[in-house]
N, C-alpha and C positions, 0 to 999 in steps of 0.2 A: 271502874274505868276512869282512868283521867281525861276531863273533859277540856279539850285545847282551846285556844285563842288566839286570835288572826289579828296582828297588829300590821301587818304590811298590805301597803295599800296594791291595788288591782289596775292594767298586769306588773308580775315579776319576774325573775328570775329562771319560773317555772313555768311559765306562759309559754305556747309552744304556737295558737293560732297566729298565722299570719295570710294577708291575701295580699295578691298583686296583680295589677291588670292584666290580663294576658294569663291568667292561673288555669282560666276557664276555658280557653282553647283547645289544648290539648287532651281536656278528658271529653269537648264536645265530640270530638276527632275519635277518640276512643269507643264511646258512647256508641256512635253511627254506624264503626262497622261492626260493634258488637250487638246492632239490630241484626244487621246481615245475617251474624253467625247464627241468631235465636230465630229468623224467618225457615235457614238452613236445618236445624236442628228440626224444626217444627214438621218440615217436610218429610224430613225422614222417617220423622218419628211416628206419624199421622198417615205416613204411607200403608196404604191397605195392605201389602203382602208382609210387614212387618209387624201388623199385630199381631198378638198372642191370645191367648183361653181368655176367653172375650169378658169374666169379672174379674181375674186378675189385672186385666190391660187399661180396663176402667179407674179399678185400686188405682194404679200408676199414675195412669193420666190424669186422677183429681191430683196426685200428690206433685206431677210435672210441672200440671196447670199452673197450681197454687207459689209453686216455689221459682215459676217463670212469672209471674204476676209480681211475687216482694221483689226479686231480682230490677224490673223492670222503673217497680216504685221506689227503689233505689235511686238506680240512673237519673230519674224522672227529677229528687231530688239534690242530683251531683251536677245536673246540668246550668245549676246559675248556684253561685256559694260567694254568693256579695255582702259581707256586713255593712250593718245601716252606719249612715255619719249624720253624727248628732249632731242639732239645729244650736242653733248661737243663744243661749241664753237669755230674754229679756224679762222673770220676772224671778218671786220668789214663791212657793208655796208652803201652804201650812200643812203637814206633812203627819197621820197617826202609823203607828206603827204597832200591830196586831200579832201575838204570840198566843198558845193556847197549853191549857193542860190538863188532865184527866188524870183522874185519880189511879194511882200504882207507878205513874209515871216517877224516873230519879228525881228527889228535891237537885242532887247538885249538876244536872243536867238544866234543869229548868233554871236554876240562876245562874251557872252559864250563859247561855244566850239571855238571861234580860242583862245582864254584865255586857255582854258584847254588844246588844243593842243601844244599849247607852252609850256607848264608846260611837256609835254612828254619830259622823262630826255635822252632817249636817241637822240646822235644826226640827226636831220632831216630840210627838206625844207618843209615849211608849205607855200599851195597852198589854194588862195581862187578863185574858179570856179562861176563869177559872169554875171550870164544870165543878171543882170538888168543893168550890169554896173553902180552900186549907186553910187553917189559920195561921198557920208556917210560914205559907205565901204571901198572907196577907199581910204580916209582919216584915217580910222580904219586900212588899210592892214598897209599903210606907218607907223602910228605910233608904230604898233608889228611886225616889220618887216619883213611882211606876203606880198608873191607875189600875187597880185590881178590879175586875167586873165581873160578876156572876150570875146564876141565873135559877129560879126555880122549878119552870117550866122547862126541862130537858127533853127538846125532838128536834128532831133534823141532823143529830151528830152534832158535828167540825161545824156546819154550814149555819145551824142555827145560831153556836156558839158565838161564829162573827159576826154574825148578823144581828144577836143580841146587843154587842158592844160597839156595830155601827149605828146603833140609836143613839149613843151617848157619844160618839166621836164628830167631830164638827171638821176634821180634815181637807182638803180640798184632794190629797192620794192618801192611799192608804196600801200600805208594805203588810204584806202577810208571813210572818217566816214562822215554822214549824220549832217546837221547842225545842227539839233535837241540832238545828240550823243554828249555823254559828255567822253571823254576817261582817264582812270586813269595816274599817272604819269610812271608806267612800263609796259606800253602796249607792247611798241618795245621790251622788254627785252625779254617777254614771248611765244612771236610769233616768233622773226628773227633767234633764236637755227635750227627752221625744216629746214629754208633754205639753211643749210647746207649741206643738201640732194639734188642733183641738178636737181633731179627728181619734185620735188616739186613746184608746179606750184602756192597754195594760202594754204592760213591758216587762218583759222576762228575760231573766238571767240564767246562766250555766246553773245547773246545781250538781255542786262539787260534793264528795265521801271525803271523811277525815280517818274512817277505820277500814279502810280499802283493805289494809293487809291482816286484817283481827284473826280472820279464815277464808278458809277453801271458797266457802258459799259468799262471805264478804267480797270476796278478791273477782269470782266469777260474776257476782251479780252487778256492782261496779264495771266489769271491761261489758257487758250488755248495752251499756248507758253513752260509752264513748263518740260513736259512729250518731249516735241520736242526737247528744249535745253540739257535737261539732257540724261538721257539713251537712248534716240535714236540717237538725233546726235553722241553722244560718238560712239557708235556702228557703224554709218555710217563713221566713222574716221577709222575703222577699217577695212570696207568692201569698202573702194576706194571710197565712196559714199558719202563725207563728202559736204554739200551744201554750195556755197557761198552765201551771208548773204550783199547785197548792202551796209547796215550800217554801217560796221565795219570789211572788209575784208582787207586784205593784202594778196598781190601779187607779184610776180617776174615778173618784168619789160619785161624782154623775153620773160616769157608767155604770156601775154597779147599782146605781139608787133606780137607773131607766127598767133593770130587769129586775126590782125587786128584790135587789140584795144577792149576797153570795148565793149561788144553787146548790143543790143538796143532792147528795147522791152519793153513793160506794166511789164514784168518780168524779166527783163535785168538781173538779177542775176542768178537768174538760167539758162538763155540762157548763160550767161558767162562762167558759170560751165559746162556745157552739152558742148562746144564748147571746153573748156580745156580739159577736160574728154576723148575727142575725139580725141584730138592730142595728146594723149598719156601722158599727167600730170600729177600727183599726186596731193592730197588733206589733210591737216591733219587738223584736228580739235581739238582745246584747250578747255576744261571744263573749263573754267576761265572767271569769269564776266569783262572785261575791258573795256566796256564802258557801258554807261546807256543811254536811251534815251525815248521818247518821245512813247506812247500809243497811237491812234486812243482814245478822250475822249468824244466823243458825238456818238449819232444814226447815226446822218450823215457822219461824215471823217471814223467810223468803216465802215461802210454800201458801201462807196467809195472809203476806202482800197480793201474790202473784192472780190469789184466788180472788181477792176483793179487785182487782184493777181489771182483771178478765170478766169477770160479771156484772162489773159495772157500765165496762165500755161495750159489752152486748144489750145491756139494757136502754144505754142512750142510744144503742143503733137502730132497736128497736121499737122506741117510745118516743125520745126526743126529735132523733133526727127526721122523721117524716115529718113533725109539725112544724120545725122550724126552715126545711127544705127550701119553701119559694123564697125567704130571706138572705141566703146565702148567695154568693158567688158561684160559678163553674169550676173553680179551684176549690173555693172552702167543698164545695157539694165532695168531690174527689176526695179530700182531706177527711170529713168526716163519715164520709160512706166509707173507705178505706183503713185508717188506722185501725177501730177497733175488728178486722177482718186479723192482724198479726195475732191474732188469740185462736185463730182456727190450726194453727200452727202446731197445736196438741193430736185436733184431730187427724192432720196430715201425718204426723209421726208416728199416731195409730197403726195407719194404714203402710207405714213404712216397714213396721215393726212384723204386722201381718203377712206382708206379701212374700218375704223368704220363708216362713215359715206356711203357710199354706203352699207354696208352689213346691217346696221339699215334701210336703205330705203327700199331694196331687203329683207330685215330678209333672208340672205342666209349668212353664214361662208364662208372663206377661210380655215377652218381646219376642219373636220371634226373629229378630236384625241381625245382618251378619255382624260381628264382632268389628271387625275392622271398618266396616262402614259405619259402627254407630259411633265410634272413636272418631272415624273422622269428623262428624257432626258435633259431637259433645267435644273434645277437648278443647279446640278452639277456643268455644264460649265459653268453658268453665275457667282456662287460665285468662282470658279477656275479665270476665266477672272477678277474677284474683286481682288483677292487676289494676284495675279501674279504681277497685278497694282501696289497696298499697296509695296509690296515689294522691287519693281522697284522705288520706291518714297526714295530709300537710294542714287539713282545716280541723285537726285534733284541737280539744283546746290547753290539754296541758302535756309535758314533755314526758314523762311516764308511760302516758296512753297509748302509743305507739305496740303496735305488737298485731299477731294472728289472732288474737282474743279466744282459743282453745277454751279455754278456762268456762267463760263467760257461754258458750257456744255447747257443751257437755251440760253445764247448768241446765238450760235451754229446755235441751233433749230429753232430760231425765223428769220435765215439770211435765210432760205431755200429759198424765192423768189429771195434774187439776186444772189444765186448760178446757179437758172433755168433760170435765165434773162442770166446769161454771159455765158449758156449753149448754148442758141437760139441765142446772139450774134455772138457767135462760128460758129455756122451752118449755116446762113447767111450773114456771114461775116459783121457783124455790127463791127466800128471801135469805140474803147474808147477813147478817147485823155488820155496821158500822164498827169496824173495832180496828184502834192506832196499830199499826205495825212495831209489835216489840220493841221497846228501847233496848232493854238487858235480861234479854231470854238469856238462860243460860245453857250451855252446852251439855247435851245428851246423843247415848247411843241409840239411834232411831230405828225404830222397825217396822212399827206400823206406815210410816213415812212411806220406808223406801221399797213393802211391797210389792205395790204394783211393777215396781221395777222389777223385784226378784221373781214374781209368775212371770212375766216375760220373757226373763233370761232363762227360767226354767222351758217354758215354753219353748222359747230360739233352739235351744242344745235339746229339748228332746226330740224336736224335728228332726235336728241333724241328725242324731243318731236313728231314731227312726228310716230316716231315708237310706242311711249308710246300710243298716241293717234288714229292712225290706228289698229296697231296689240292689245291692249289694254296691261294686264297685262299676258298675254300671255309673250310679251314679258320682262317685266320685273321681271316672275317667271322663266326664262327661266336662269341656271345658265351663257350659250354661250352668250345670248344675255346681259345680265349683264357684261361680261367682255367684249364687245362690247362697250355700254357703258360707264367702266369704263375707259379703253382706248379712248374715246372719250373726256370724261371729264378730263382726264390726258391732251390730247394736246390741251384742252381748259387754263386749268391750267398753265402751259409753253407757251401758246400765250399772256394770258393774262397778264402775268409778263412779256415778250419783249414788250408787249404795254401800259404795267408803266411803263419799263424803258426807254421807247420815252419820256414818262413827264418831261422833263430833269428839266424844271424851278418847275414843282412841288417839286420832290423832290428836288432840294435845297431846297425851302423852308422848306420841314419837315426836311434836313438835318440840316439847320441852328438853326431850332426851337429845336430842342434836342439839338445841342453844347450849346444853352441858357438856358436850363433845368439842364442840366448836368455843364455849369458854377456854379448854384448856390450850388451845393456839389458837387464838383471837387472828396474830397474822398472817397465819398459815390459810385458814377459810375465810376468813376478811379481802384477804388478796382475788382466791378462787371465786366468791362471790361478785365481787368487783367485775373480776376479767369475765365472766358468765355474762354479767349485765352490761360490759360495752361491746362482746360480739354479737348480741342478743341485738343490742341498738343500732350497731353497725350495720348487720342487715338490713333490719327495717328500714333505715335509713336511707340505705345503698337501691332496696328495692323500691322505695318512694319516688328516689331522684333519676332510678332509672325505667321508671315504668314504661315511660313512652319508646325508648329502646329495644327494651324487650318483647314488647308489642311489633317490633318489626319482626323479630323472631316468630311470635305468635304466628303471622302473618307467613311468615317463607314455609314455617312447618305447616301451615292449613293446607299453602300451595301445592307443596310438596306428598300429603297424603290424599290432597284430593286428587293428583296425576295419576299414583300411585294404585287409586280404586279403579279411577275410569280408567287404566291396563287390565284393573283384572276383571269387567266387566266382560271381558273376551271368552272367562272360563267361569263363569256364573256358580258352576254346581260345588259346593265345598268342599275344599282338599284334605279335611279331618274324617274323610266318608270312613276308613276304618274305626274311627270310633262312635261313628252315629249320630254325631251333636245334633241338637234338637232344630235345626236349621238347614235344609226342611224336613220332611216327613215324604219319602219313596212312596210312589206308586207309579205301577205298570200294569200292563196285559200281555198275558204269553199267547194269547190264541194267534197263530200265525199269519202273517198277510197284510198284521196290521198297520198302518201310519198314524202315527201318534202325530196330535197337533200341533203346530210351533208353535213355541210361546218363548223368548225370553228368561224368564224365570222359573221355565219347567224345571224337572229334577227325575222325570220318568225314567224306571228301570224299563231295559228291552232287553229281554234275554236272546242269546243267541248261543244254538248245539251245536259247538267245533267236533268235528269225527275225530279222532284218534285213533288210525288203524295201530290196531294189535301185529301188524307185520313187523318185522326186522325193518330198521333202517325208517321205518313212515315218518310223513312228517302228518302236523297236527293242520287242518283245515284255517286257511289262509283266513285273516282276520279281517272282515269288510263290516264296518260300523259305521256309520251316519253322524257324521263331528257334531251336529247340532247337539244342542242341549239334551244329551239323555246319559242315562249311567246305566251300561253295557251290561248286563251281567253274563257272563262269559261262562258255559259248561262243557268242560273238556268231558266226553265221552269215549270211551272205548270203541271199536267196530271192527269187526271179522266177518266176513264170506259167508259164513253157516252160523250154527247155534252157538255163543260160546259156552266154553266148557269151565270147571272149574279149574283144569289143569292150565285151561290156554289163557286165565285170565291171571292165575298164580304165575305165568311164565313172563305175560304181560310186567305186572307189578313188579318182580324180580330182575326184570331188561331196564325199566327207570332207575331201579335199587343203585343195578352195577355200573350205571353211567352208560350205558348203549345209544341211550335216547336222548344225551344230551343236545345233540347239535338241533334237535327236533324244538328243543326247549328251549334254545339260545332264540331259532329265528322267530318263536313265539313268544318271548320277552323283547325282543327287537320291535315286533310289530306295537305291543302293545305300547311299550316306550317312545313310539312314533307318534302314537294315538295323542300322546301329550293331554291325558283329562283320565280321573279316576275310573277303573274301573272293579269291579266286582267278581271274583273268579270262584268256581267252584271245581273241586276235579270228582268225577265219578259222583255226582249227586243222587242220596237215595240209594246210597253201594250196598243196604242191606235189606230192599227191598227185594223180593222172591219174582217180582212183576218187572224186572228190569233184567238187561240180557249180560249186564254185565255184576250181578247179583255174587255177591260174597256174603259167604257164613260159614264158613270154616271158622276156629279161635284162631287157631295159625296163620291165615289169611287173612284175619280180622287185623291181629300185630301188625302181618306184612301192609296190610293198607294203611294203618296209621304210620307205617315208619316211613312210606310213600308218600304221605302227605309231607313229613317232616323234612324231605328230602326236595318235595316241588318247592316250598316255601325259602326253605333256606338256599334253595338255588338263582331263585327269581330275587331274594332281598341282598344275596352277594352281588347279582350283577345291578345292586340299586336300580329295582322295577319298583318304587316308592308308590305310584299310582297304584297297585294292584291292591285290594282289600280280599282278603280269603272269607268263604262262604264255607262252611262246613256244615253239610247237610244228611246227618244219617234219617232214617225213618222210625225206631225204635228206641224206647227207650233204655233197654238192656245196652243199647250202643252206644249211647249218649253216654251213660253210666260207666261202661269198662274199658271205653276205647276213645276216652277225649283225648286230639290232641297236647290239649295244655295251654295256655294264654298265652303264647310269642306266638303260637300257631295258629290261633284262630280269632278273625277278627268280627267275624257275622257268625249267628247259626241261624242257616234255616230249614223251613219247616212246610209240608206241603198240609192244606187243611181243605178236605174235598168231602160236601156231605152224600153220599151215592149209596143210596138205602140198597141198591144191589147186592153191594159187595161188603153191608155189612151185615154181623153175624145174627142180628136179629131181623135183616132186611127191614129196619127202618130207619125214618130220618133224624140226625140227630143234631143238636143246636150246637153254634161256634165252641160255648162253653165244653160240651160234652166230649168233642173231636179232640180239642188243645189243651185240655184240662191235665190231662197226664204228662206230656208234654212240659207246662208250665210248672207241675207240679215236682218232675223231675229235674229241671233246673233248678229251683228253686231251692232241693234238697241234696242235691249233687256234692260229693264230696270234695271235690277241687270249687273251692269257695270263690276262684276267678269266674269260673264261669257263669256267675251273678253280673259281672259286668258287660255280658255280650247284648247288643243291639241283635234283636231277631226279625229275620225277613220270613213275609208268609210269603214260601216262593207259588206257590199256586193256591186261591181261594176262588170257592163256588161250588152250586149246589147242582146234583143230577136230579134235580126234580123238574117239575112241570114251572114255565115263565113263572107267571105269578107267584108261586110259593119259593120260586129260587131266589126271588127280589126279596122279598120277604128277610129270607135267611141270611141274603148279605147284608141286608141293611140291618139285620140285627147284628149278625158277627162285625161290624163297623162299631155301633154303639158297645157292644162289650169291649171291644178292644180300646177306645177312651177311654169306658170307666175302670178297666182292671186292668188292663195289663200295657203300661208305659214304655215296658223294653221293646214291645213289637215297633218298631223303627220302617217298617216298610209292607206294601202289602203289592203281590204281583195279579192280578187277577184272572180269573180264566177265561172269562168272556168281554169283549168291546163293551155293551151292552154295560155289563155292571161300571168298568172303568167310565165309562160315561158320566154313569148316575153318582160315583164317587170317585170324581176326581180329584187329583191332587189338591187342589186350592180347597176343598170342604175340607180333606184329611191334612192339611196344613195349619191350619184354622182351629179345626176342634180336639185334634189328636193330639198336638204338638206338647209337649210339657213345660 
């Protein structure tokens, strides 16, 4: 690698931070109402009839919690972004300057930077900290005459390292930079003004990447660091809370001497800080790039940075920070209880990762909210939390940084196993060794890396297809279960890009093979490149200086779909009832007489048996339905004078056939279209029942009834009766089997499940499973593969036994129907009595998928 050199002093050209009074206004203004929308959200979200299967909902709401908590400690940080102005100069100091190196490390790396430190113009003693004691080095210290220090005694890592050669340093500050770190020539100038202050314990600068573009992993791990160095640290310069930064810190010699020297730790930097903090020091932080240094550039040294800074910072949250507690400030306390919490961020993506793929297994939600209502709530604060960002991208510090940070953000995602590895570390006190973050790992095709990624991905898709394949198109007519799904295939999408960018020697290869493509018309792709990266800036740009703008937008569209909801609060019950969405879960009672309870957010079926005389010319029984919240279900019956026959109901069926009975079915799509709210229709339910008066079994008659159906339906959706959902309800399964309408025909099937040891053929009783099992079985197997996506209604459930054993049985046929069978969408009951004991809100609650 060629190792650069910074001769232009700090800022330049490439400086991009700026503040200006009044910067701060407009994102407090932003900030405030984007409490509102996150108070808004919270309500809906925390609303009891919107939860879901109550460990999924949990899953969710740690991952909600957690990622409404960083969001918050964001803001928390955007709300004051003021750099310090440095105090007027009145002395001079003696100043060591502290580099370190371990052995395997590049020799031409390490005399780099003591090169660039010597070029630091103002004056100092430049210290080399040599764990290996090289004699290479030591040849190198003597010729730049640089003090080489070593040591026999090797413990405490980095931390002993310097603490060894702050025995021999006489300094009054002392500059710490990472041998990888390349420091400009006015570092000292721009840092040693705070310690004028004699409060002021350290001062920290940006620390800038010089191989940002090496790779995939360099490019992503670098835009991570952006949103940190700029407006938040700025911010934490302000609130006492400013982090010392191991790379490139400078200190006051006293302070470090009051705690004993540098601290030691996987995270020695922050322990150093947390430790200052506590003896009462001060911290200011510089918005100023002064040195640049070295990125994690493979799968591996990122992946064993990531792991050593996550274990470290749980370990100080666990060890240090409780002793050092009464020390601190109410901000440092925040500061320190907090940051290392961003390493939980693995286990959250855990559980992100989990929940489509368990709720596809189960077809059970974690939400049960109406769609449109939870949109209303979440987009708000999501484009508010977009926008807040954008804006916050003016306290970037260099002109590059700008962007969506995608890159950096997939990175992220794909670490989630060693965030959960140095969690469990933590917990059982597993020890990490102390070991530098790779100078010059070299590039390889990673595998064992990026497993965990690739069981998850395998995981995600064999859900899918599991679900696809069990529950049939059931579930992928189901709108819940498509965004199931699509979130499934989303963190397939993002696994699967952290596990191309383990390919590391792949892409070189495609990396190299386009520089050789693009050599042969340099300004052909030189141009396209160019123009990429100022529309690329142009946005960001545009969307910076237009945040506050658009925020009014935000604002009219919040307005606008909150009018929008509270209209349709008038029709509560959901308008996708023909496909079943899992929002809510139907239940009623057919026993007659009965008045179902108001409630608001009921969803109660009531069935009600329209007569259909069999006469010439009849009309169908006038439609009286009760507008409150209930969804109708409507059974057109047949009805004749005497017994019918099989000729007089062939004659029936064949008078609908030839259009006789149209005008009968006009003023019953009228009424229902009146009705303005979904309702549920069945014609002749139970047609091959022997127990019913309008009983068909003829094959001939069978045809003619399904071509009757064909004919109600497509009469009721020409004259756009859109509310109407069809119920097709045979009783056998031979009829299920030979005589489906076909999928545009049928949007429910249901099914009656009555345990009546009478009437059955061993006069005994027999459990939910034993009645619906053929049933379920015949779906299941049915030749026409749509009929896997019908939601089924149990139109009548209950037991002819004695009370007690009846309760018994429903409350079992309830629990089977959660645990196996997800399609059943609705259940009608036969008795008050049961609908009581399982009402809608238990079966909302624990049914629901």
């Amino acid at each position: 690698m060629k190792w650069p050199t910074f001769s232009e002093t700090t800022p330049n050209e490439a400086y991009n931070f700026s503040a200006r009074s009044g910067d701060n206004r407009p994102i407090r203004v932003l900030i405030l109402i984007g409490l509102l929308f996150v108070i808004a959200f919270l309500v809906v979200y925390f609303h009891p009839d919107n939860q879901g299967y109550s460990w999924l909902y949990g899953m969710l709401t740690a991952s909600v919690v957690f990622k409404l908590l960083r969001l918050l400690h964001e803001w928390y940080h955007y709300w004051t972004v003021i750099p310090p102005t440095p105090p007027v100069v009145s002395r001079t100091w003696r100043v060591d300057v502290l580099t370190t190196y371990c052995a395997g490390e590049p020799y031409e790396m390490v005399v780099n930077t003591l090169h660039a430190i010597k070029r630091i113009t103002y004056p100092h003693t430049t210290y080399l900290c040599d764990e290996a004691n090289d004699p290479y080095l030591r040849q190198v210290c003597l010729d730049l005459d640089v003090r080489h220090i070593t040591r026999v005694l090797k413990t405490d890592a980095k931390a002993g390292n310097i603490n060894n050669a702050l025995f021999e340093a006489t300094g009054d500050i002392c500059l710490i930079i990472d041998p990888d770190h390349v420091p400009v020539p006015d570092f000292l100038d721009h840092v040693l003004p705070y310690f004028e202050e004699p409060t002021v314990g350290f001062v920290q600068c940006v620390q800038g990447y010089y191989n940002r573009q090496q790779s995939v992993v360099a490019f992503g791990a670098t835009e991570q660091t952006y949103s940190f160095y700029g407006p938040m640290m700025t911010s934490m310069g302000q609130y006492g809370t400013a982090q010392a930064i191991g790379a490139n810190c400078t200190f006051r010699r006293s302070a470090l001497d009051s705690i004993g020297g540098h601290a030691n730790g996987l995270s020695e930097d922050m322990h150093t800080a947390m430790r200052l903090h506590a003896n009462g020091w001060e911290s200011v932080y510089v918005p100023l790039p002064l040195s640049f240094g070295l990125v994690p550039a493979t799968l591996s040294a990122y992946y064993k940075q990531q792991l050593k800074w996550a274990r470290g910072t749980f370990e100080l949250l666990v060890t240090v920070f409780p002793m050092v507690f009464s020390g601190l400030s109410w901000r440092q306390r925040l500061h320190y209880g907090s940051l290392p919490l961003y390493y939980l961020l693995g286990s959250v993506q855990l559980l992100d990762l989990l929940i489509p793929i368990l709720s596809l297994l189960l077809m059970r939600l974690p939400l049960k909210v109406d769609l449109l209502l939870f949109a209303t709530a979440y987009i708000p604060l999501l484009l508010t939390g977009f926008l807040i960002r954008q804006y916050a991208q003016r306290w970037l510090i260099e002109r590059h940084e700008a962007g969506f940070h995608l890159v950096g953000g997939i990175l992220a995602s794909g670490t989630w196993w060693v965030y959960v590895l140095a969690l469990i570390y933590t917990v059982f006190r597993v020890k990490v060794p102390y070991i530098p973050t790779p100078k010059d790992d070299q590039p390889r095709n990673n595998f064992r890396l990026v497993l965990p990624n690739i069981v998850m991905s395998l995981l995600t898709l064999g859900a899918i297809g599991f679900s696809v394949y069990w529950y049939g198109r059931f579930a992928l007519n189901n709108i819940y279960s498509q965004l199931m799904i699509g979130f499934g295939l989303l963190n397939v999408l993002i696994l699967s890009l952290n596990i191309i960018v383990g390919q590391e020697k792949v892409l070189l290869t495609i990396g190299n093979w386009v520089q050789r493509v693009s050599a042969r018309r340099p300004d052909f792709y030189g141009s396209i490149r160019l123009s990429s990266w100022h529309v690329r800036h142009c946005l960001y740009g545009w969307l910076r200086l237009s945040a506050v703008r658009l925020f009014g937008v935000v604002l009219l569209l919040s307005i606008g779909m909150g009018l929008f909801v509270y209209r349709k609060k008038i029709d509560p019950l959901p308008h996708l009832v023909r496909y079943a969405t899992t929002q809510p879960f139907y239940v009623g009672v057919s026993a007659p007489g009965v008045t179902l309870p108001a409630n608001p957010n009921a969803s109660a079926i009531v069935p009600h048996h329209l007569t259909w005389p069999v006469q010439a010319h009849a009309s169908i029984e006038p439609l009286s339905v009760d507008r409150t919240n209930q969804l109708p279900l409507l059974y057109l019956e047949p009805a004749c004078a005497g017994i019918p026959t099989a000729d007089t109901m062939r004659a029936f069926l064949k008078s609908i056939l030839q259009g006789d009975r149209d005008e009968a079915l006009s003023r019953f799509v009228w009424q229902v279209k009146a009705f303005r709210k979904p309702v549920l229709v069945s014609f002749m339910p139970d047609f091959d029942d022997p127990a019913k008066g309008w009983y068909v079994s003829d094959a001939r008659d069978l045809l003619l009834m399904q071509q009757v159906w064909h004919y109600l339906v497509r009469f009721c959706r020409t004259r756009h009766a859109s509310s109407i959902a069809w119920i097709w309800c045979p009783s056998r399964p031979s009829t299920l089997v030979s005589h489906y309408p076909g999928d545009a025909y049928v949007d429910w099937l249901g099914v009656a499940v009555v345990n009546d040891p009478a009437l059955a053929p061993d006069h005994k009783s027999h459990s939910f499973a034993a009645l619906y099992q053929l049933f379920h079985t015949t779906v299941r197997t049915h030749p026409d593969y749509s009929i896997r996506q019908k939601p089924i209604l149990i139109t009548r459930l209950g037991s002819a036994t004695d009370i007690n054993a009846a309760r018994r049985w429903t409350l079992d046929a309830v629990e089977l129907m959660r645990e196996r069978y997800p399609t059943i969408r609705g259940i009608v009951f036969a008795d008050q009595e049961a609908f009581e004991r399982h009402n809608y809100r238990l079966l909302a609650t624990q049914s629901n998928p």
